[in-house]
C-alpha beads as a LAMMPS data file, in Angstrom:
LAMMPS data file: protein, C-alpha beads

261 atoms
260 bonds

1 atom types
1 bond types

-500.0 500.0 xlo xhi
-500.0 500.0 ylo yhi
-500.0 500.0 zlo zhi

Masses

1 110.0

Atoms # bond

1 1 1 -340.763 372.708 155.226
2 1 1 -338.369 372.185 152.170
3 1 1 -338.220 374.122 149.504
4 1 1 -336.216 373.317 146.568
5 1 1 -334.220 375.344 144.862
6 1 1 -330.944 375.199 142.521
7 1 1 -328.715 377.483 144.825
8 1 1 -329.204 376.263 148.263
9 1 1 -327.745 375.992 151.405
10 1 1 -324.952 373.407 150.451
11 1 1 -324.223 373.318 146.309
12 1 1 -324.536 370.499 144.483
13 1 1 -327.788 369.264 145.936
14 1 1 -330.569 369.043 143.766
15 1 1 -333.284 367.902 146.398
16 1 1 -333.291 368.285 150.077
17 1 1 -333.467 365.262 151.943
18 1 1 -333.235 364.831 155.986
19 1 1 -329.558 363.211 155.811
20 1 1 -326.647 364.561 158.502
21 1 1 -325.206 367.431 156.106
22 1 1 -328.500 368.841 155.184
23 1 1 -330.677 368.947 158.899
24 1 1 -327.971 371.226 159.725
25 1 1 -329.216 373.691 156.963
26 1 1 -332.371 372.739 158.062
27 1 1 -331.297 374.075 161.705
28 1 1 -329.401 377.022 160.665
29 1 1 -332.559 378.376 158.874
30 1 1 -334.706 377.484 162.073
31 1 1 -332.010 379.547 163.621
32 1 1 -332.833 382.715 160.738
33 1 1 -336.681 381.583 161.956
34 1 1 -335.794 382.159 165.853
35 1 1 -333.226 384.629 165.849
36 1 1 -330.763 382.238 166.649
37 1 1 -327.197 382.736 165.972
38 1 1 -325.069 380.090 164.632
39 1 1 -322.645 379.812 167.185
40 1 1 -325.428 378.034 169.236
41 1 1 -325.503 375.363 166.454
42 1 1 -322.619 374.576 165.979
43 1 1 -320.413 373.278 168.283
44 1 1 -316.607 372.597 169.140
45 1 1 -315.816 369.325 167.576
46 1 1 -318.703 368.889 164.950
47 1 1 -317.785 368.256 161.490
48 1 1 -320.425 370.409 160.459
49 1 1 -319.694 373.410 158.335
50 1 1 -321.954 376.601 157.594
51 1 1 -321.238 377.303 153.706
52 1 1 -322.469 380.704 152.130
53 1 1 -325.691 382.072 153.584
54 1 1 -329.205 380.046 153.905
55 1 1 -331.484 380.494 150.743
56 1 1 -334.358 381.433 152.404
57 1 1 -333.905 384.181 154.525
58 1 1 -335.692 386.107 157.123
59 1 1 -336.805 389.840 156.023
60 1 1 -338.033 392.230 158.441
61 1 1 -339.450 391.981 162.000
62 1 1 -341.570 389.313 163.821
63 1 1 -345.002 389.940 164.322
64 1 1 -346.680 388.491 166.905
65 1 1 -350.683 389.174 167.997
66 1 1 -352.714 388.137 171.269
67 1 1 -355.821 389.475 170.631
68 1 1 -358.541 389.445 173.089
69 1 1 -361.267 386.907 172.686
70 1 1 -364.723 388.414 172.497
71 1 1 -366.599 386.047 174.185
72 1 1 -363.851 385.350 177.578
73 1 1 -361.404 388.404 177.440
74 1 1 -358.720 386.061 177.639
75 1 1 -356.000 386.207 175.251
76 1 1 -355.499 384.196 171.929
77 1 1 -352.664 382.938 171.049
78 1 1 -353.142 382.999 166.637
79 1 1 -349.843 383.322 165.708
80 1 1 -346.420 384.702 164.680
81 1 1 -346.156 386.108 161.193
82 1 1 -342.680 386.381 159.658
83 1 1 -341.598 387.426 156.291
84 1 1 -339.062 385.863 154.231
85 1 1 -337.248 386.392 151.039
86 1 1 -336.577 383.004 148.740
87 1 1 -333.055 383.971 146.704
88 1 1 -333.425 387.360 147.997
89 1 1 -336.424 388.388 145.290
90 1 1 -339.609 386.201 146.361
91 1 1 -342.058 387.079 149.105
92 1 1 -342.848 384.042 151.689
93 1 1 -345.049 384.581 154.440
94 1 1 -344.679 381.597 157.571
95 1 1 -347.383 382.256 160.305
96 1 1 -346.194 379.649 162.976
97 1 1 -348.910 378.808 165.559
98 1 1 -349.385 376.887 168.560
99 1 1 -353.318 377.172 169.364
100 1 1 -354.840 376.822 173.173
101 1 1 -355.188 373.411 174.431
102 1 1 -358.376 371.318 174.067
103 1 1 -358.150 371.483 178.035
104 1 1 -357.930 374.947 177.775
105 1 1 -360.359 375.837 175.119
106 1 1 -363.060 372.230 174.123
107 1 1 -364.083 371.220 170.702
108 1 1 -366.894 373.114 169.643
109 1 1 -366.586 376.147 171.654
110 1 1 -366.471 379.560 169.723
111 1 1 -363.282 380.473 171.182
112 1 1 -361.490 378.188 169.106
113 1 1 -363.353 379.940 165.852
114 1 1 -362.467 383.040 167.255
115 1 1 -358.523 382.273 166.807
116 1 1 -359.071 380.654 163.029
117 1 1 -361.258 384.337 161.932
118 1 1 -358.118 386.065 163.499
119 1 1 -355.818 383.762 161.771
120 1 1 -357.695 384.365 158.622
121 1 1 -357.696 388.085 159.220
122 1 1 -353.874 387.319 158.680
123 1 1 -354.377 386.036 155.389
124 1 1 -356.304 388.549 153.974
125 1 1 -354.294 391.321 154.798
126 1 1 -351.618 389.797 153.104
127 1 1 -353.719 388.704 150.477
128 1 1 -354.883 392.537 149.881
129 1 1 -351.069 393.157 148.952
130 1 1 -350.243 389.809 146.478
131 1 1 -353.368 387.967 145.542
132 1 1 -350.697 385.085 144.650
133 1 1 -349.092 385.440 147.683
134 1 1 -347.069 382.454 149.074
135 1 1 -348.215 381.791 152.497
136 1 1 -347.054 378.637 155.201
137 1 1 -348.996 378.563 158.156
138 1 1 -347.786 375.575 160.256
139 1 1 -347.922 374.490 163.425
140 1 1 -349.813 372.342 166.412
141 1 1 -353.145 373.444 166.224
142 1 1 -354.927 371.196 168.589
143 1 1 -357.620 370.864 166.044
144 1 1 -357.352 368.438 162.937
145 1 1 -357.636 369.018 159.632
146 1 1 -361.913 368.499 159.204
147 1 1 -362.472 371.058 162.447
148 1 1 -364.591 373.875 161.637
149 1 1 -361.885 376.410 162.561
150 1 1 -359.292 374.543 160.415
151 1 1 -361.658 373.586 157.170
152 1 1 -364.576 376.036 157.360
153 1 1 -363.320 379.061 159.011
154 1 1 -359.554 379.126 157.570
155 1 1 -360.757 377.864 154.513
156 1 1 -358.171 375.431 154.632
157 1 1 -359.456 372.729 152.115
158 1 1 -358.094 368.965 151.220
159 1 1 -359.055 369.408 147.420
160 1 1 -356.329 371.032 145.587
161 1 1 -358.766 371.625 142.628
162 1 1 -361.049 373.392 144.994
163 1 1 -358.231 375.652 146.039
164 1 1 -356.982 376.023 142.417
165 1 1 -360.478 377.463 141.205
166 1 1 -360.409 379.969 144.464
167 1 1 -357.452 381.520 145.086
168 1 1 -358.258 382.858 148.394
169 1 1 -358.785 379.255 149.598
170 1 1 -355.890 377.508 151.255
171 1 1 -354.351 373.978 150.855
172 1 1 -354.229 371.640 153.576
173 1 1 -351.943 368.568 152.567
174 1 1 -352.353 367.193 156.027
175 1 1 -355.296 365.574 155.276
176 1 1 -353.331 362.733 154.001
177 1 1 -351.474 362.063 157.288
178 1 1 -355.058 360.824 159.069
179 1 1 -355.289 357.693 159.751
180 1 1 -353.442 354.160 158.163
181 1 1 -352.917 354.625 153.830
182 1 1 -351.293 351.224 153.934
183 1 1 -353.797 348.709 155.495
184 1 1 -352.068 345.526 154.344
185 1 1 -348.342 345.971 155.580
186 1 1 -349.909 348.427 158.413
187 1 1 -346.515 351.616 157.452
188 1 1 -347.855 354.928 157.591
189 1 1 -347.920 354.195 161.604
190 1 1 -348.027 356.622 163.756
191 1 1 -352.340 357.185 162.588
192 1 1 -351.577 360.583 163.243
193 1 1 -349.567 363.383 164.698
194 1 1 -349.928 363.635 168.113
195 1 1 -351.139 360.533 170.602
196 1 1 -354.182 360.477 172.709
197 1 1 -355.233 358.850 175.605
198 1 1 -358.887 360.345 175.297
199 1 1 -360.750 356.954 174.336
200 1 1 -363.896 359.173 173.062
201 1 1 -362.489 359.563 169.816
202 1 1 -362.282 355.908 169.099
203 1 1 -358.583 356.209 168.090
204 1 1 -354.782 356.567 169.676
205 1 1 -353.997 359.636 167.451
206 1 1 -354.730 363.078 166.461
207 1 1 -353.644 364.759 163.736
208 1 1 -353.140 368.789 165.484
209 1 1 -349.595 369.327 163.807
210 1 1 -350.544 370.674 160.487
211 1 1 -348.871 372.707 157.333
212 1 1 -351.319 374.382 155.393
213 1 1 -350.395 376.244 151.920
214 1 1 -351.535 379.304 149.982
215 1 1 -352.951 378.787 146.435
216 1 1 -349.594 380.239 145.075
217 1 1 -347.568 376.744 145.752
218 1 1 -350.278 375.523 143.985
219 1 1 -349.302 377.327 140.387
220 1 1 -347.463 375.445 137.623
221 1 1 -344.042 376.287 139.126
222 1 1 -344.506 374.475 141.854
223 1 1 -344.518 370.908 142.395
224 1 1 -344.971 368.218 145.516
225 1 1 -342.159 365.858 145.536
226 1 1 -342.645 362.311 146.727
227 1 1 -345.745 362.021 148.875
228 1 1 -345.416 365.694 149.637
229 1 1 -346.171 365.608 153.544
230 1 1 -345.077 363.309 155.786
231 1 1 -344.517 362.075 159.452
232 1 1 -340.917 361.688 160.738
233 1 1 -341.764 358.897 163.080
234 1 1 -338.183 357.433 162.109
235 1 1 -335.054 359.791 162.455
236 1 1 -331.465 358.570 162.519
237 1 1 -329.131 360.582 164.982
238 1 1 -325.354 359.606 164.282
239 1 1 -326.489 356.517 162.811
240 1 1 -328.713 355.228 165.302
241 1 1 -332.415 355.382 165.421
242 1 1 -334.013 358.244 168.108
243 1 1 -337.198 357.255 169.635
244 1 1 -338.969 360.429 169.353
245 1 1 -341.769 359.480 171.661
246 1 1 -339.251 359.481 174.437
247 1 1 -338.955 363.191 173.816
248 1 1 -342.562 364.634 172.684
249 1 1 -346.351 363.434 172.129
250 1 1 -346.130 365.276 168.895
251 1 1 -343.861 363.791 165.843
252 1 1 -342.517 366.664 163.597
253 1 1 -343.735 367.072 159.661
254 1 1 -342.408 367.539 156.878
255 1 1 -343.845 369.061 153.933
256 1 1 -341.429 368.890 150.130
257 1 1 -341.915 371.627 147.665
258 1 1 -340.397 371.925 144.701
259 1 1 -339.834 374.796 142.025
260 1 1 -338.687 375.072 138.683
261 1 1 -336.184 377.547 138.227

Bonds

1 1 1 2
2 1 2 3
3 1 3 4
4 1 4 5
5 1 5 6
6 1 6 7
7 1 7 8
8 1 8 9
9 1 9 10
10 1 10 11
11 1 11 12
12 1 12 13
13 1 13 14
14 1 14 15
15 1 15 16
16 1 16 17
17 1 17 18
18 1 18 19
19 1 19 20
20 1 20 21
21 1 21 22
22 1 22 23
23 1 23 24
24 1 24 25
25 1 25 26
26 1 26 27
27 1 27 28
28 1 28 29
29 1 29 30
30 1 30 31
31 1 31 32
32 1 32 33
33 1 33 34
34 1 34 35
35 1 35 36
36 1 36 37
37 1 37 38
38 1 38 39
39 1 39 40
40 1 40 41
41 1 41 42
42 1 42 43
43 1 43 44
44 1 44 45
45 1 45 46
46 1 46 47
47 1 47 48
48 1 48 49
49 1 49 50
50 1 50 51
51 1 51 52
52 1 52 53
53 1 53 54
54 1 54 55
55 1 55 56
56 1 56 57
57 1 57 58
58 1 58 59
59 1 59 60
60 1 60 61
61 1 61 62
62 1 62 63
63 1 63 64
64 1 64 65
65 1 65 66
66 1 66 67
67 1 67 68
68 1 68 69
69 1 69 70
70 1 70 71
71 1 71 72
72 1 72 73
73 1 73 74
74 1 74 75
75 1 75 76
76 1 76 77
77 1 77 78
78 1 78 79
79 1 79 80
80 1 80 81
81 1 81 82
82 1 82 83
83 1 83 84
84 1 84 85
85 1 85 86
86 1 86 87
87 1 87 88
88 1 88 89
89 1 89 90
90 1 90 91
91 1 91 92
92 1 92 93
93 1 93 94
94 1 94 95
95 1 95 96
96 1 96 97
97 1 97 98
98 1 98 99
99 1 99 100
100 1 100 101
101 1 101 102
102 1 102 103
103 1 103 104
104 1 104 105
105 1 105 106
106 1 106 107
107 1 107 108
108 1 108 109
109 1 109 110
110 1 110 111
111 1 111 112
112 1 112 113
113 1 113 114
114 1 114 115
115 1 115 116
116 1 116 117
117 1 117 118
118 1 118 119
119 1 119 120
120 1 120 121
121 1 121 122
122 1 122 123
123 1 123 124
124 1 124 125
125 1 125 126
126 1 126 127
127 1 127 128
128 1 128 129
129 1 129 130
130 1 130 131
131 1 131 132
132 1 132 133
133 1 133 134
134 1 134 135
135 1 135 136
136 1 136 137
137 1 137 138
138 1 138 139
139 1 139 140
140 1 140 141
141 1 141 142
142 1 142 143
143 1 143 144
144 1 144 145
145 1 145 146
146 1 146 147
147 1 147 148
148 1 148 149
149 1 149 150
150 1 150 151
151 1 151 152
152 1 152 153
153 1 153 154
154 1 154 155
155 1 155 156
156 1 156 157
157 1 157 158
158 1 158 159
159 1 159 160
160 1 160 161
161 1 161 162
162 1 162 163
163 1 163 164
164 1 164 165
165 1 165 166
166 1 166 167
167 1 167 168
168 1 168 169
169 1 169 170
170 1 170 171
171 1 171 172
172 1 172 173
173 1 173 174
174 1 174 175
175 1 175 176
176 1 176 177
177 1 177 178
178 1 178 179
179 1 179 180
180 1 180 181
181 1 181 182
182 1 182 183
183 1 183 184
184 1 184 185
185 1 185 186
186 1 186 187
187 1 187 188
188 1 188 189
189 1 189 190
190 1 190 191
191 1 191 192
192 1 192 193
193 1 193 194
194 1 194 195
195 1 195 196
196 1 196 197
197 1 197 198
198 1 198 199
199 1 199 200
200 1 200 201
201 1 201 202
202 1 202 203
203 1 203 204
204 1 204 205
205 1 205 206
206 1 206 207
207 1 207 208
208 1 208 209
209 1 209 210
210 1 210 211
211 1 211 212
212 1 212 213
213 1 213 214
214 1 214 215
215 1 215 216
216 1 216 217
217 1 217 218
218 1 218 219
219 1 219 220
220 1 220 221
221 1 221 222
222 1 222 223
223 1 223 224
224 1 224 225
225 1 225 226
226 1 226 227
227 1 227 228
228 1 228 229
229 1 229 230
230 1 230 231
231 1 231 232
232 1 232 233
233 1 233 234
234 1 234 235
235 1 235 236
236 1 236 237
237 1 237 238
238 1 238 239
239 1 239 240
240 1 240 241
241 1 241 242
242 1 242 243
243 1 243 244
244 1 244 245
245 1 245 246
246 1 246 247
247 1 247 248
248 1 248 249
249 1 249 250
250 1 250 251
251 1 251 252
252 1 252 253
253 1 253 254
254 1 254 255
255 1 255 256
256 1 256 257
257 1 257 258
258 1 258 259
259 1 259 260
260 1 260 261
């Protein structure tokens, strides 16, 4: 997730882009995120340097819920809620989740609504403090984007004039990372997030890693830049390509924001 601001991490850059110098401020504020420390970054011999402090930074304590399901008694794992503070005045809510396996919990079963009402729960209560809250819930859902936890009991919706007209609705830009949007040159490959093996769905990818956005990044002041979400299927690594598959089934997302300031 980048959000664009005129005081950031390193000066000088208007827009955030994946280059060398600014992953690294992408890292250190995964490190606010996990309670990293920068020492673990950064080390001897890197040309890296950590300027100032990040501009979005983590406010008060993780929250983290494993509610029981009602129908198994099993735990669910819905999320981690963490607050943050954009140039130390604005409220940002990130939920990060990682949702049961399909092996562990199969399409269609209620447990998997279960999770999205608790999810939702989430949302509300912060909703009942900022109706315009700004709220990121990301993560590898093992469900795609037109589930009926995701789209019907989230209320995360592909039409950003739906969302606009309810503002408890949420925004899912993933929708646009399903399937090939370039049919004569064939880019926009990987089909999807995560690959598959399961031949039942009549296609090599699923799209389970998600970012879905509160109606407040859909106001005025905010703005998508570029395509707005995409998939990092090609990431240089001191100049030299990495072949991600070699390391995960899932590719990583990006999603660009951008507000004027």
């Amino acid at each position: 997730m980048r959000l664009d601001q005129r005081n950031q991490a390193f000066p000088g850059h208007d827009l955030i882009h994946l280059n060398q110098e600014t992953l690294t401020a992408g890292l250190l504020t995964f490190a606010c995120v996990l309670g990293i420390s920068e020492r673990h970054l950064l080390h001897r011999g890197s040309t890296v340097q950590f300027v100032g402090q990040p501009y979005l930074t983590r406010f008060g304590s993780l929250f983290q819920s494993f509610p029981k399901a009602v129908t198994t008694e099993k735990r669910l794992k819905v999320g981690q809620k963490l607050l943050f503070k954009l140039g130390g005045t604005t409220d940002v809510w990130v939920i990060l989740c990682h949702w049961q396996s399909l092996q562990t919990y199969s399409e269609g079963e209620y447990v998997r609504v279960e999770i999205a009402l608790q999810l939702r729960g989430y949302v509300e209560d912060i909703y009942e403090q900022d109706p315009n809250a700004l709220i990121i819930i990301c993560g590898d859902f093992n469900d795609e984007p037109f589930s009926m936890p995701i789209q019907m009991t989230l209320k995360a919706s592909r039409d950003i004039s739906y969302v606009k007209a309810r503002s408890t609705a949420l925004f899912n830009p993933t929708w646009r990372l399903i399937g090939m949007n370039d049919l004569v040159t064939g880019r926009h490959l990987p089909a999807g997030t995560c690959s598959s093996s399961d031949a039942r769905h009549m296609t090599n990818w699923r799209t389970f890693d998600q970012i879905i956005l509160s109606s407040g990044f859909l106001r005025d002041e905010w703005s998508f830049v570029g395509s707005g979400v995409e998939i990092m299927s090609n990431i240089m690594v001191g100049g030299n390509p990495l072949s991600w598959k070699e390391l995960s089934d899932h590719y990583p997302i990006t999603c660009n924001l951008k507000r004027a300031v």
